[in-house]
N, CA, C and O atoms as a CHARMM CRD file, in Angstrom:
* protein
*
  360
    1    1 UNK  N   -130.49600  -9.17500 -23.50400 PROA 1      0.00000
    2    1 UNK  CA  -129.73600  -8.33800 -24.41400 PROA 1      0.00000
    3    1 UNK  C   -129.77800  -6.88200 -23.95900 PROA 1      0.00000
    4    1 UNK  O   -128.75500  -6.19700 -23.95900 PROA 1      0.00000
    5    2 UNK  N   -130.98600  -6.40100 -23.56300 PROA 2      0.00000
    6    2 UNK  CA  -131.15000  -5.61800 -23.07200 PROA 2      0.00000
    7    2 UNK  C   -129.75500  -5.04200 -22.01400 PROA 2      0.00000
    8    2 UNK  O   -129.08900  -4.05100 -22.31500 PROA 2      0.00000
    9    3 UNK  N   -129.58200  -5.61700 -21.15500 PROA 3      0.00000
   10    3 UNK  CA  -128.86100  -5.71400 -19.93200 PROA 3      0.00000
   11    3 UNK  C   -127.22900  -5.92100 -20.08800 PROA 3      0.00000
   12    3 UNK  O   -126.28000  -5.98200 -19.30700 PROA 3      0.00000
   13    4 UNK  N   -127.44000  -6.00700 -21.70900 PROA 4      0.00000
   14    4 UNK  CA  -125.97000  -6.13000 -22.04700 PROA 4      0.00000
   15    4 UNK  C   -125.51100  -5.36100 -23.02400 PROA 4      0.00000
   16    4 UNK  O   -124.80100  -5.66300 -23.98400 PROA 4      0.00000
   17    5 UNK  N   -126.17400  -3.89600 -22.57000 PROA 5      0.00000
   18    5 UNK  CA  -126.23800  -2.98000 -23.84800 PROA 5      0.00000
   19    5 UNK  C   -125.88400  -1.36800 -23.36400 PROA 5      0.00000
   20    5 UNK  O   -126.15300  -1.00500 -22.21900 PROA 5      0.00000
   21    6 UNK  N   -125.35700  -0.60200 -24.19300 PROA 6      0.00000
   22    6 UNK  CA  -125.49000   0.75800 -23.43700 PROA 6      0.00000
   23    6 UNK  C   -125.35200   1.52600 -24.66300 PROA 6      0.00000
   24    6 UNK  O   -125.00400   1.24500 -25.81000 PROA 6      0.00000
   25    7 UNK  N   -125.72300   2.55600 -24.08400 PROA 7      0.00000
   26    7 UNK  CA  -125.38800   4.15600 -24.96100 PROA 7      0.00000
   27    7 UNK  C   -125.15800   4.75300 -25.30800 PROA 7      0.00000
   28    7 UNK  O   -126.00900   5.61000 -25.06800 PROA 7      0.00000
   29    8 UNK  N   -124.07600   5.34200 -26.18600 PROA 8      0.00000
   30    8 UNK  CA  -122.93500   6.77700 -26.13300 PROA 8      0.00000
   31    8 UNK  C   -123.79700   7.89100 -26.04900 PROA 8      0.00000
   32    8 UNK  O   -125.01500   7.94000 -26.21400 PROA 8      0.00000
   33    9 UNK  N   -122.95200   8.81900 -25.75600 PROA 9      0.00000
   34    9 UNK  CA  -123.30100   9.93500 -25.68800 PROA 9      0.00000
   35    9 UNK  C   -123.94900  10.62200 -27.19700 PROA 9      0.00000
   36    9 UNK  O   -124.59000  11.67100 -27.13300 PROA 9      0.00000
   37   10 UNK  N   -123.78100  10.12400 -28.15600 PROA 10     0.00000
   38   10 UNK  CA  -124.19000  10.03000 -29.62100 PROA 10     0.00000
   39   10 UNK  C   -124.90900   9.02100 -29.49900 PROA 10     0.00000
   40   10 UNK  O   -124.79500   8.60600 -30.65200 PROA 10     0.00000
   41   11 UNK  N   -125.62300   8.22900 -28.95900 PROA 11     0.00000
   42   11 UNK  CA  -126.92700   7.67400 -29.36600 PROA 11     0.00000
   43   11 UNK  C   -126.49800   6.38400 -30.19100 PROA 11     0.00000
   44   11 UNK  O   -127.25500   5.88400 -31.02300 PROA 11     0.00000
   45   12 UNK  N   -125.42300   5.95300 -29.95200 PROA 12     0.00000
   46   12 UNK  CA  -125.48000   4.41400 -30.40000 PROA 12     0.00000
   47   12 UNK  C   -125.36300   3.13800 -29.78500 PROA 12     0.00000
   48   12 UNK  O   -124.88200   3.37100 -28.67600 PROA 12     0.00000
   49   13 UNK  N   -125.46900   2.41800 -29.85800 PROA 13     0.00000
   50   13 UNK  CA  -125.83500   1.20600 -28.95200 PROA 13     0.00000
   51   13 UNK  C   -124.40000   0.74300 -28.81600 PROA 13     0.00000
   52   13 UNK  O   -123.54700   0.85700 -29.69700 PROA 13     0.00000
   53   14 UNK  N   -124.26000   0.31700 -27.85600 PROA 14     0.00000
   54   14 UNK  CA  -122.99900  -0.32300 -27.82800 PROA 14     0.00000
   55   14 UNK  C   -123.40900  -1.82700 -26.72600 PROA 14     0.00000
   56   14 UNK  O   -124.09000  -1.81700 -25.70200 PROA 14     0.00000
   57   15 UNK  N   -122.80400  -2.86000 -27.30500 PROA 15     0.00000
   58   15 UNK  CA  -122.86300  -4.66300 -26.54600 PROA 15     0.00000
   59   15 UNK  C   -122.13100  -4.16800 -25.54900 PROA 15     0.00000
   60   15 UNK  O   -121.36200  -3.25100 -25.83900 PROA 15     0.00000
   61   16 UNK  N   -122.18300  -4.61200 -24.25000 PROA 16     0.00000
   62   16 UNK  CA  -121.50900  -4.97400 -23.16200 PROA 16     0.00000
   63   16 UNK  C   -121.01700  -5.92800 -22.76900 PROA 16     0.00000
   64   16 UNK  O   -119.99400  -6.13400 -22.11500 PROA 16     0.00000
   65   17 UNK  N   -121.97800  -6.71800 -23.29400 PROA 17     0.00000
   66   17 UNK  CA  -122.31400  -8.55300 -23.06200 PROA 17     0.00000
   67   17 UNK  C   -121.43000  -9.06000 -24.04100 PROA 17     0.00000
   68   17 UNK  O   -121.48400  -8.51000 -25.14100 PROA 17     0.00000
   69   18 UNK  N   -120.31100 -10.35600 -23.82500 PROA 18     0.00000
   70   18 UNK  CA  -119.63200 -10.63300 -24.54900 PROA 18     0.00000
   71   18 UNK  C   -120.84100 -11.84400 -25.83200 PROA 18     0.00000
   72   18 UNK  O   -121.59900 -12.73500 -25.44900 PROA 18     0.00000
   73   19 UNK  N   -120.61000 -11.43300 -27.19000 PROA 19     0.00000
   74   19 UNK  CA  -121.09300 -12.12100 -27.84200 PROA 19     0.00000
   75   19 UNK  C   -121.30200 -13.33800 -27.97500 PROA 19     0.00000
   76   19 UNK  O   -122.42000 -13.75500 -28.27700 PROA 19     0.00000
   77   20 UNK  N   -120.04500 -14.30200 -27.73100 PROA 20     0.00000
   78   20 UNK  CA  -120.22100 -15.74900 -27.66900 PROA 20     0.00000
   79   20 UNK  C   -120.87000 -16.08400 -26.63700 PROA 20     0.00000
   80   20 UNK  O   -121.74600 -16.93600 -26.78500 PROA 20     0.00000
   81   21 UNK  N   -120.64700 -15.55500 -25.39100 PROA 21     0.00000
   82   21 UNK  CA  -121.83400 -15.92000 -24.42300 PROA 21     0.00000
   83   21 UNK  C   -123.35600 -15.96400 -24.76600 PROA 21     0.00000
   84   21 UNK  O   -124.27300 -16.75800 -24.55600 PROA 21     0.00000
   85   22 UNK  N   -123.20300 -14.62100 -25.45900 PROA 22     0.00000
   86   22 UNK  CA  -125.27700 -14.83600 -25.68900 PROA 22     0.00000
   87   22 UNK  C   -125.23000 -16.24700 -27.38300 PROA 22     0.00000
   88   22 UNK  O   -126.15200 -16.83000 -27.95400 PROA 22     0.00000
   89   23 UNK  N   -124.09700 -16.26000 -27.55600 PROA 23     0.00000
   90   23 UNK  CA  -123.83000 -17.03400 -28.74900 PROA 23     0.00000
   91   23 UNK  C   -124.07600 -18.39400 -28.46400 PROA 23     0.00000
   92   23 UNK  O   -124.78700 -19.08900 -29.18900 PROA 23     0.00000
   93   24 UNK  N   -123.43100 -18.87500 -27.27500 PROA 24     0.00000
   94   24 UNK  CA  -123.98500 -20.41300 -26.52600 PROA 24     0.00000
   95   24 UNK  C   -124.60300 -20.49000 -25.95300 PROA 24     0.00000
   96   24 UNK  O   -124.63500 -21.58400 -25.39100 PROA 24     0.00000
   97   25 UNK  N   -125.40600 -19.71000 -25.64100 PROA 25     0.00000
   98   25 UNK  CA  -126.64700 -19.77800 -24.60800 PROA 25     0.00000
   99   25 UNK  C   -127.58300 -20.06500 -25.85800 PROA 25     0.00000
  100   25 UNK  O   -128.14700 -21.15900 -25.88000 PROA 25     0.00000
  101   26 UNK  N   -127.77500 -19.25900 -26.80200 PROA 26     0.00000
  102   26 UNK  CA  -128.56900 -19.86600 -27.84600 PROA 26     0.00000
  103   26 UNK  C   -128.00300 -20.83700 -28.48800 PROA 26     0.00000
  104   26 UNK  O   -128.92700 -21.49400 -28.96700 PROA 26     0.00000
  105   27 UNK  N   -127.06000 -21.28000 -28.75800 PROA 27     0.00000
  106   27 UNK  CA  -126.95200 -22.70100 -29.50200 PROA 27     0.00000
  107   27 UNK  C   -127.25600 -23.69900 -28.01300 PROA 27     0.00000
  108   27 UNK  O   -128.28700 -24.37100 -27.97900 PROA 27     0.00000
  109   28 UNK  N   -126.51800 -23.71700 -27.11500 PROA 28     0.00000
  110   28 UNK  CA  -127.38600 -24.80600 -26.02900 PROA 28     0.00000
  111   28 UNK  C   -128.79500 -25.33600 -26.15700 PROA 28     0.00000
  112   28 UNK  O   -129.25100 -26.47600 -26.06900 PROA 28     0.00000
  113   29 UNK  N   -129.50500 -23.80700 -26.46200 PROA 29     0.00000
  114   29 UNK  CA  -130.66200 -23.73400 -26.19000 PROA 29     0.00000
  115   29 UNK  C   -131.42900 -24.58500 -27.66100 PROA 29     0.00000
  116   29 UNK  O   -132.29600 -25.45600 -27.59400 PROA 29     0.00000
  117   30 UNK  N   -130.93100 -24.13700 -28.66400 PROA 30     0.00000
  118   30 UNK  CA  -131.19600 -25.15000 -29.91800 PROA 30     0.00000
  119   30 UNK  C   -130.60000 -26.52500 -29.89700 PROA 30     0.00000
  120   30 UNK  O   -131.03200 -27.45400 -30.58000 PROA 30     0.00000
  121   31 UNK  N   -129.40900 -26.61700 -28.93200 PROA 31     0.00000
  122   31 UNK  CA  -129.60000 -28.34100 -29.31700 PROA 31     0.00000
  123   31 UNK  C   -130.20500 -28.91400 -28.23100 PROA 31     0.00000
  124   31 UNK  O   -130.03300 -30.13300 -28.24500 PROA 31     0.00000
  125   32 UNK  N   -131.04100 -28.41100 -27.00700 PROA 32     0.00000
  126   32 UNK  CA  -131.77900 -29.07000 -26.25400 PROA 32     0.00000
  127   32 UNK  C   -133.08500 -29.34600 -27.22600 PROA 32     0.00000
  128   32 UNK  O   -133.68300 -30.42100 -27.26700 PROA 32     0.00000
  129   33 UNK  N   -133.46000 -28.01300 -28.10600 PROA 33     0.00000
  130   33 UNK  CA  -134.87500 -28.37500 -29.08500 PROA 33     0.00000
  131   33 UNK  C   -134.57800 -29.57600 -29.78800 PROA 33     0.00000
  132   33 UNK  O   -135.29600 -30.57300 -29.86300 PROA 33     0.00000
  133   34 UNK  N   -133.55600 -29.41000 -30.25100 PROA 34     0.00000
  134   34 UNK  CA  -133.07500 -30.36700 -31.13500 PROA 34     0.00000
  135   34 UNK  C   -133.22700 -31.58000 -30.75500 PROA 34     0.00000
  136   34 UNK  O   -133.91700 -32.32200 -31.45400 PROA 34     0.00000
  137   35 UNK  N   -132.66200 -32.03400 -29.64200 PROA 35     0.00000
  138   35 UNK  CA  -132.87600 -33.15600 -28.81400 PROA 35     0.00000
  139   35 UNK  C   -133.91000 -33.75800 -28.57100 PROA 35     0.00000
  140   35 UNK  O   -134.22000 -34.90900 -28.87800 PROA 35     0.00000
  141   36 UNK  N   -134.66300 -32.72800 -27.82100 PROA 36     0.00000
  142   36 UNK  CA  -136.34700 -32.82600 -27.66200 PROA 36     0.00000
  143   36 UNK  C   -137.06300 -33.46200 -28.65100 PROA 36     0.00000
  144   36 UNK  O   -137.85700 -34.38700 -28.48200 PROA 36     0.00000
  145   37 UNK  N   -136.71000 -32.86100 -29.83700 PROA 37     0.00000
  146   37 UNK  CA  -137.60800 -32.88700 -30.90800 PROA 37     0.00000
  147   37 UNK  C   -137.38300 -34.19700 -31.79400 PROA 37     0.00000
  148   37 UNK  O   -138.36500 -34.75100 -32.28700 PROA 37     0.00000
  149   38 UNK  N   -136.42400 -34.56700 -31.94600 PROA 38     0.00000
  150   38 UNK  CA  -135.50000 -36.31200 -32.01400 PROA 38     0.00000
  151   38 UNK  C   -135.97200 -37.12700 -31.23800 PROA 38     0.00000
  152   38 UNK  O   -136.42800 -38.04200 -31.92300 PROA 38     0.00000
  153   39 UNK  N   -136.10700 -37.29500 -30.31900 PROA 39     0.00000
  154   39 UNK  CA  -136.47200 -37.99700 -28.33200 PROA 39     0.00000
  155   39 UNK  C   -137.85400 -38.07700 -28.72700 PROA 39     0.00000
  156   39 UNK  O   -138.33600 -39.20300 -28.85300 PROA 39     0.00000
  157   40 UNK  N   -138.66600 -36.92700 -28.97100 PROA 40     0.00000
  158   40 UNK  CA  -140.69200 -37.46200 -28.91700 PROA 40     0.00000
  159   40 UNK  C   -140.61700 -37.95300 -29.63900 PROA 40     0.00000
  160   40 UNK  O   -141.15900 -39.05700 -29.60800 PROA 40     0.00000
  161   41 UNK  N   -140.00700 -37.60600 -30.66800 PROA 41     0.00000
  162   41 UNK  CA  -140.84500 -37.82400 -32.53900 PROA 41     0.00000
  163   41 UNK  C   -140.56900 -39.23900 -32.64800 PROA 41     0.00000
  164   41 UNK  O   -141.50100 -40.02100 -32.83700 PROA 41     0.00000
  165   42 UNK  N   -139.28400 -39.67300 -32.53900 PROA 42     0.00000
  166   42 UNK  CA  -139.34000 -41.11700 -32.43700 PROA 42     0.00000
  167   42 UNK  C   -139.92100 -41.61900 -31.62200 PROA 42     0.00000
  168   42 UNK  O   -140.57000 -42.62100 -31.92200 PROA 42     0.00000
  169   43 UNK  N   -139.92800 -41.13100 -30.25600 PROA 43     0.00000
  170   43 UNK  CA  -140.17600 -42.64400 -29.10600 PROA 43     0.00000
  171   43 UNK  C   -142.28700 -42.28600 -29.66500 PROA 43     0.00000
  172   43 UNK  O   -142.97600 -43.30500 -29.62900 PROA 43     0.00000
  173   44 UNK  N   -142.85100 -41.27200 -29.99000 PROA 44     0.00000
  174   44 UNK  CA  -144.40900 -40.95000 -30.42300 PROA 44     0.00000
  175   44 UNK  C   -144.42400 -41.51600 -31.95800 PROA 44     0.00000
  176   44 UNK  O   -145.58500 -41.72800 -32.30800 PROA 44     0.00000
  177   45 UNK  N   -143.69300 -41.74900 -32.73000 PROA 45     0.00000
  178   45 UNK  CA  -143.52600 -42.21300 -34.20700 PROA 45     0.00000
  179   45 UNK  C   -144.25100 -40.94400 -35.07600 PROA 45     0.00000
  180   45 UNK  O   -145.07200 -41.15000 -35.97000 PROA 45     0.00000
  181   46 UNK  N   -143.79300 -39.58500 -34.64800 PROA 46     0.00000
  182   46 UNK  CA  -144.46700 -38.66300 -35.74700 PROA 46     0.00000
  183   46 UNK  C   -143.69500 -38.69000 -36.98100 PROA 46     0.00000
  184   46 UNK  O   -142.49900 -38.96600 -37.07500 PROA 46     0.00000
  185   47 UNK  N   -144.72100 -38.28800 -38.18000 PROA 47     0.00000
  186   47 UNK  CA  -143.89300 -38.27500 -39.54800 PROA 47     0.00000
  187   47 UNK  C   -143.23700 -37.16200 -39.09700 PROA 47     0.00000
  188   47 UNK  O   -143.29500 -36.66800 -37.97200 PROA 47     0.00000
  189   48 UNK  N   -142.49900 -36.73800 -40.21200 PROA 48     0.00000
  190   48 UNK  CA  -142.11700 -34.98500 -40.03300 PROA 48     0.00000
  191   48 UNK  C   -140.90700 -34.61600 -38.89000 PROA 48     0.00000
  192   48 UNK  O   -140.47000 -33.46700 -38.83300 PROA 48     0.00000
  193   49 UNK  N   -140.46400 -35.55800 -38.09500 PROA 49     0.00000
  194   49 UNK  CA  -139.41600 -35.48300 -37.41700 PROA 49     0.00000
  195   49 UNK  C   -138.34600 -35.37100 -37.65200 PROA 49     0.00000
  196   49 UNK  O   -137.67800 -34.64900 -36.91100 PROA 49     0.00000
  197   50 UNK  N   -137.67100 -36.07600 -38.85600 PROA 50     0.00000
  198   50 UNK  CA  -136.74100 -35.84500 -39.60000 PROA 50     0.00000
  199   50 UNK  C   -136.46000 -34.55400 -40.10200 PROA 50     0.00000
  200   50 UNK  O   -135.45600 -33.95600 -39.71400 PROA 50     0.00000
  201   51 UNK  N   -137.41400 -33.94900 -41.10700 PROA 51     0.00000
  202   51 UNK  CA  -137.36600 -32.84300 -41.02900 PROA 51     0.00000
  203   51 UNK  C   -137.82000 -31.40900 -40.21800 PROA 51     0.00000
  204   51 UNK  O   -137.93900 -30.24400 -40.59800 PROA 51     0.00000
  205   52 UNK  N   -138.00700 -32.07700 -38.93900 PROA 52     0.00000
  206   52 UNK  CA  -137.87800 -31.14600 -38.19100 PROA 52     0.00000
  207   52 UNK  C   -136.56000 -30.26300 -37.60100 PROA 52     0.00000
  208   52 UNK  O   -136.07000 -29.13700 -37.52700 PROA 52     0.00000
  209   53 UNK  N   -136.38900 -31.64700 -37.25200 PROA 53     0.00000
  210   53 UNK  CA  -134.50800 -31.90300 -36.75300 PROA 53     0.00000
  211   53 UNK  C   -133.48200 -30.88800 -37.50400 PROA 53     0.00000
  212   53 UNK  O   -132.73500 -30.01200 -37.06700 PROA 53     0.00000
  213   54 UNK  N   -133.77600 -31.40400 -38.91600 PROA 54     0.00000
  214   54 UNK  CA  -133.04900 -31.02600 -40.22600 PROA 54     0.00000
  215   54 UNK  C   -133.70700 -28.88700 -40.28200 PROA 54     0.00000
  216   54 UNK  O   -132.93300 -28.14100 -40.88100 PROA 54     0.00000
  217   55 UNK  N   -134.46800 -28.50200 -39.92100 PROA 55     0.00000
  218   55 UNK  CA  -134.67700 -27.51200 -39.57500 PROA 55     0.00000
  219   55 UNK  C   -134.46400 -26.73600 -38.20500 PROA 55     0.00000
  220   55 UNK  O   -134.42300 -25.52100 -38.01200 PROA 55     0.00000
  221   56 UNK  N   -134.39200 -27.36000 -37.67400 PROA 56     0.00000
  222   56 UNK  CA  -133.48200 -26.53700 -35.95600 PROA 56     0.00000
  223   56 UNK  C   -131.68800 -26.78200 -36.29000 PROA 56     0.00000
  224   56 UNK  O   -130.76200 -26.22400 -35.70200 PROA 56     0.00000
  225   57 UNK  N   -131.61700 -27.57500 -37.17400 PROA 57     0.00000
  226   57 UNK  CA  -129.93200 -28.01100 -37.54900 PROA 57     0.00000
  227   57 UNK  C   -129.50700 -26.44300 -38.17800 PROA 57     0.00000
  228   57 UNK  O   -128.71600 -25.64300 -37.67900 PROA 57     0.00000
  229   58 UNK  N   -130.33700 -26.29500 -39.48000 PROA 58     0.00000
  230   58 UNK  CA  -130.12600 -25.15800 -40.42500 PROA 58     0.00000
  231   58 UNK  C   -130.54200 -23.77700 -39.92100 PROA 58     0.00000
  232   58 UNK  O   -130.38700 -22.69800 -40.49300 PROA 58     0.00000
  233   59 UNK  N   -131.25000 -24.09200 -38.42100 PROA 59     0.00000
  234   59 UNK  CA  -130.82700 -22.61400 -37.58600 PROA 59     0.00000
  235   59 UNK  C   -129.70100 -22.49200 -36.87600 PROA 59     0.00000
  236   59 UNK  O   -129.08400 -21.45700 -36.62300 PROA 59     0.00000
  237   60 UNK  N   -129.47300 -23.52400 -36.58400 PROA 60     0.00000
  238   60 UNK  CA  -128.14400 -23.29100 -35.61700 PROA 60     0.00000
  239   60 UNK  C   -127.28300 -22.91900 -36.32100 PROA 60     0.00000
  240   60 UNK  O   -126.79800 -21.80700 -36.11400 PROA 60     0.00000
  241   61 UNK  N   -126.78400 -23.77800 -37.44700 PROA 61     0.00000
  242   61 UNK  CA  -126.07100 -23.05600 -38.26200 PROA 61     0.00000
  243   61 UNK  C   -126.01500 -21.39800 -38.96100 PROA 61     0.00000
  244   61 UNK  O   -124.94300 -20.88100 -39.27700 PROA 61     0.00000
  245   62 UNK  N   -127.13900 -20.81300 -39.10200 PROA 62     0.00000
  246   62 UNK  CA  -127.17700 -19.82300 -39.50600 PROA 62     0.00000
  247   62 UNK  C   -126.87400 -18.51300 -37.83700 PROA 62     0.00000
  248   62 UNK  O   -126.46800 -17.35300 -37.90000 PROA 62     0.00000
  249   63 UNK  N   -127.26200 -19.30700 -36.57100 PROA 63     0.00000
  250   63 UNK  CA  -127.00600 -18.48700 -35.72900 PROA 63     0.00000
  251   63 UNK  C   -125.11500 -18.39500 -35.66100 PROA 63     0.00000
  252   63 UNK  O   -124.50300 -17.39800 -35.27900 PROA 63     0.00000
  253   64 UNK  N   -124.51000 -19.62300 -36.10800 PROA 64     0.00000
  254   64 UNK  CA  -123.16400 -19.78600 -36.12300 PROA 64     0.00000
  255   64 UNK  C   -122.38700 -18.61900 -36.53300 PROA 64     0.00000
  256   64 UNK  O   -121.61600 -17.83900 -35.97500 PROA 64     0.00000
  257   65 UNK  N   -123.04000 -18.83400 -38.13600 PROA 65     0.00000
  258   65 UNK  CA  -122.76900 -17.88200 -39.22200 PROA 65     0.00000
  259   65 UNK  C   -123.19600 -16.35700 -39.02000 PROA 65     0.00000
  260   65 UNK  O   -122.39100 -15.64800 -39.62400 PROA 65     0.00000
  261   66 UNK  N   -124.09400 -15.67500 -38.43700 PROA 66     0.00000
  262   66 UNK  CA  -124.76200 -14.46300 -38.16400 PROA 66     0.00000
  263   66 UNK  C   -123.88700 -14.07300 -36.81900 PROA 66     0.00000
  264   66 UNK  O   -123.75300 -12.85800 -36.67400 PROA 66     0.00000
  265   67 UNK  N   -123.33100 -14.82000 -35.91200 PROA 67     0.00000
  266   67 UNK  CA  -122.95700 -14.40500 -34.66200 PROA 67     0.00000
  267   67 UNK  C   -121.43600 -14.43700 -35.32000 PROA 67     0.00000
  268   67 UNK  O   -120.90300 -13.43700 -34.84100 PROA 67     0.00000
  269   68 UNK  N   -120.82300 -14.85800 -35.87100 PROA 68     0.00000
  270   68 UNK  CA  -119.45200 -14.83700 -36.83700 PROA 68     0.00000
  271   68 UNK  C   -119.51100 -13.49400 -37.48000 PROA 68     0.00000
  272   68 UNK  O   -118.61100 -12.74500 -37.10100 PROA 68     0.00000
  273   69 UNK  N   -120.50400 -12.89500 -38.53000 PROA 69     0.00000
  274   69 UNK  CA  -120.76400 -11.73500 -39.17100 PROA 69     0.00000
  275   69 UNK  C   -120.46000 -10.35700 -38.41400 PROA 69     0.00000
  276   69 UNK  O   -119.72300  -9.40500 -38.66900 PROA 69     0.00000
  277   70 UNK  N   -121.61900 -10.75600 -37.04600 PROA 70     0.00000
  278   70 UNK  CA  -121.79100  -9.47700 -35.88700 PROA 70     0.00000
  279   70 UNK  C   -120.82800  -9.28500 -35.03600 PROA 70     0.00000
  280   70 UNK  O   -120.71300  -8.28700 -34.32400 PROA 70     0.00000
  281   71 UNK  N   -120.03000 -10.30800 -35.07300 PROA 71     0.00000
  282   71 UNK  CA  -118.83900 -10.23300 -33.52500 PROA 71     0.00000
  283   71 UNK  C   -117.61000  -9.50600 -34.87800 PROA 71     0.00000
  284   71 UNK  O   -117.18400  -8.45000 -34.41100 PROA 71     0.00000
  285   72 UNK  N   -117.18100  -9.68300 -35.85100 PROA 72     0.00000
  286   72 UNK  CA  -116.00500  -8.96100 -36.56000 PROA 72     0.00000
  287   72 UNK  C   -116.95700  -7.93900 -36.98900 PROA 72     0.00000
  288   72 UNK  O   -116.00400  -7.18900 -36.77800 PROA 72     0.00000
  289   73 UNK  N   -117.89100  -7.17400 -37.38000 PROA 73     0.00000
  290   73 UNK  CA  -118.47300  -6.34300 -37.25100 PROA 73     0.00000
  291   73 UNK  C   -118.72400  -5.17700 -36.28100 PROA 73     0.00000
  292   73 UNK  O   -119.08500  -4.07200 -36.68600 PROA 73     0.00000
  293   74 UNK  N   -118.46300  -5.54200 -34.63500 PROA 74     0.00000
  294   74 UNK  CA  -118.86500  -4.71600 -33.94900 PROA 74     0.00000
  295   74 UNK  C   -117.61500  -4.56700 -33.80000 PROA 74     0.00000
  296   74 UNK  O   -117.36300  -3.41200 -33.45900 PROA 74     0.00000
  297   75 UNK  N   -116.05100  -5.68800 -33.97500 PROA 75     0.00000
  298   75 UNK  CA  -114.76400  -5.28300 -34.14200 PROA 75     0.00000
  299   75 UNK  C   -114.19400  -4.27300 -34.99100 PROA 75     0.00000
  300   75 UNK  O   -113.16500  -3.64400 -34.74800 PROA 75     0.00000
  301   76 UNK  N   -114.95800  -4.15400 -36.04400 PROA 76     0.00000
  302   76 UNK  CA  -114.24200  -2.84000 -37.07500 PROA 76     0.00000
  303   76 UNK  C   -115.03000  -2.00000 -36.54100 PROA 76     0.00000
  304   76 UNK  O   -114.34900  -1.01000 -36.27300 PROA 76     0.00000
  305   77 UNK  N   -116.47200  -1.78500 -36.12700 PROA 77     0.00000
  306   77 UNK  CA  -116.79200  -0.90100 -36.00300 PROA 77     0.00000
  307   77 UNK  C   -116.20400  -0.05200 -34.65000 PROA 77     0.00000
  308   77 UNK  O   -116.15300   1.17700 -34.68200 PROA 77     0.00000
  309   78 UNK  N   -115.66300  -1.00900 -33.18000 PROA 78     0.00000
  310   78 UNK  CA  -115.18400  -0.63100 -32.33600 PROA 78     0.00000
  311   78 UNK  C   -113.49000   0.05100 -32.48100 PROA 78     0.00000
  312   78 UNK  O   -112.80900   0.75500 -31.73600 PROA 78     0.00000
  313   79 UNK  N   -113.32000  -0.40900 -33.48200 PROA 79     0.00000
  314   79 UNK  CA  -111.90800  -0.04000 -34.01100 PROA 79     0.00000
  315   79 UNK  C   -111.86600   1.52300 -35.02300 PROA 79     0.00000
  316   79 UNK  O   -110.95600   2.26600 -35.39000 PROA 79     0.00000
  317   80 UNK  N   -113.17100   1.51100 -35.18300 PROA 80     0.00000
  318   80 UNK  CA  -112.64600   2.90200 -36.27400 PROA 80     0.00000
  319   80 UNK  C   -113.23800   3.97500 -35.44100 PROA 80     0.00000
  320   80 UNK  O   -113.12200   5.12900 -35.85400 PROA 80     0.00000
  321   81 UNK  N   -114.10000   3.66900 -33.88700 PROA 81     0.00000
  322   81 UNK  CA  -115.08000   4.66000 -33.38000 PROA 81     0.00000
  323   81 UNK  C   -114.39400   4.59500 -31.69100 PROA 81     0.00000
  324   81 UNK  O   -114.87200   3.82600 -30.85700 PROA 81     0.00000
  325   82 UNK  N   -113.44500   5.35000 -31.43500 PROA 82     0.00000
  326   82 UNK  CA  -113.30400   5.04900 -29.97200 PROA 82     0.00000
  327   82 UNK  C   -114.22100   5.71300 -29.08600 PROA 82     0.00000
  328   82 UNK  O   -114.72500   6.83600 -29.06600 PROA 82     0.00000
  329   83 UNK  N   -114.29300   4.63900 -28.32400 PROA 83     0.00000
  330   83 UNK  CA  -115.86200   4.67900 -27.17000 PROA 83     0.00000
  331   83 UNK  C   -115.46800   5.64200 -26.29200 PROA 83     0.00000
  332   83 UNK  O   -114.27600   5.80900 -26.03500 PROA 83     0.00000
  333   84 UNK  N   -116.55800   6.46100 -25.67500 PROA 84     0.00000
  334   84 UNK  CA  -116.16300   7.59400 -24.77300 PROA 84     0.00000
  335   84 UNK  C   -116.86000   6.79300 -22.81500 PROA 84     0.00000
  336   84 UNK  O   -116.86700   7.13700 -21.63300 PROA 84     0.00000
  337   85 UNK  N   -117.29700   5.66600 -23.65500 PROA 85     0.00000
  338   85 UNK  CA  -117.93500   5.22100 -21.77200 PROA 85     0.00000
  339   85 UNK  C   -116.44800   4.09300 -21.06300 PROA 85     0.00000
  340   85 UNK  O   -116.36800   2.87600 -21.22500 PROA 85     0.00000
  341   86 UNK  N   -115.71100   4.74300 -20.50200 PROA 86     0.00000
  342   86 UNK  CA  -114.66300   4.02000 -19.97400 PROA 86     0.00000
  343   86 UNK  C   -114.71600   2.71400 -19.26300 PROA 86     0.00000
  344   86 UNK  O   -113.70300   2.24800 -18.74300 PROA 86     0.00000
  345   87 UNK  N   -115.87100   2.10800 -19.22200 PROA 87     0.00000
  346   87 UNK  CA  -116.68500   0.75700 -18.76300 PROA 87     0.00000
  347   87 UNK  C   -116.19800  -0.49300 -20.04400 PROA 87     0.00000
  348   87 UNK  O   -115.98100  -1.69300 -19.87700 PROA 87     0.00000
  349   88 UNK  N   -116.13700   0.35100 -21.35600 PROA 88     0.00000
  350   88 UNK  CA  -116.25100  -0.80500 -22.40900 PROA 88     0.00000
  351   88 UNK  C   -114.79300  -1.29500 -22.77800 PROA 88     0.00000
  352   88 UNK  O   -114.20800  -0.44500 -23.44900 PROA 88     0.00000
  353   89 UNK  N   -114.26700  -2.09100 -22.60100 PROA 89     0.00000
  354   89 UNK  CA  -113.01700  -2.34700 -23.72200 PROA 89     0.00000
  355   89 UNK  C   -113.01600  -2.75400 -24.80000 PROA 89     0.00000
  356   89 UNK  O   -113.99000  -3.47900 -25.00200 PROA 89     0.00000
  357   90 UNK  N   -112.32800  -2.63400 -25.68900 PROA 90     0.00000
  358   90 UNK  CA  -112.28600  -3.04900 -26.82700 PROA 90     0.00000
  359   90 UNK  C   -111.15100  -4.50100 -27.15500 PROA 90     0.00000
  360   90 UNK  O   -111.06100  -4.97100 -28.28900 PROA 90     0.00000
């Protein structure tokens, strides 16, 4: 995130990095847990697997929903503030 970030000259952060990218890199990354965590629990017979599952489900979803919030968010905000670093488009 770091690396996908910059500065104005006023001191505000501005994304570089297109959002849905860091957006599927973390959901990938939750349904490999997800997977994982389905795959031991059964083939090891742990209790609690079910609702494990059922808890990496209700993050993904909320990363869905939060990355939906922040991406039309940094849109109004890029829309009412024109950027002075000629690198960014809007």
């Amino acid at each position: 995130m770091q690396q996908g970030s910059t500065m104005t000259p006023e001191g505000t952060v501005i994304m570089r990095a297109d959002p849905d990218t860091i957006t599927a890199a973390t959901l990938a990354v939750l349904g490999a847990i997800e997977n994982v965590t389905q795959t031991f629990g059964a083939y090891y017979g742990h209790e609690g697997t079910e609702a494990a599952v059922k808890n990496v489900q209700r993050r993904t979803t909320a990363v869905i929903r939060l990355s939906r919030k922040w991406r039309d968010q940094m849109k109004q905000d890029a829309q009412q503030r024109p950027h002075r670093d000629s690198d960014i488009q809007v």
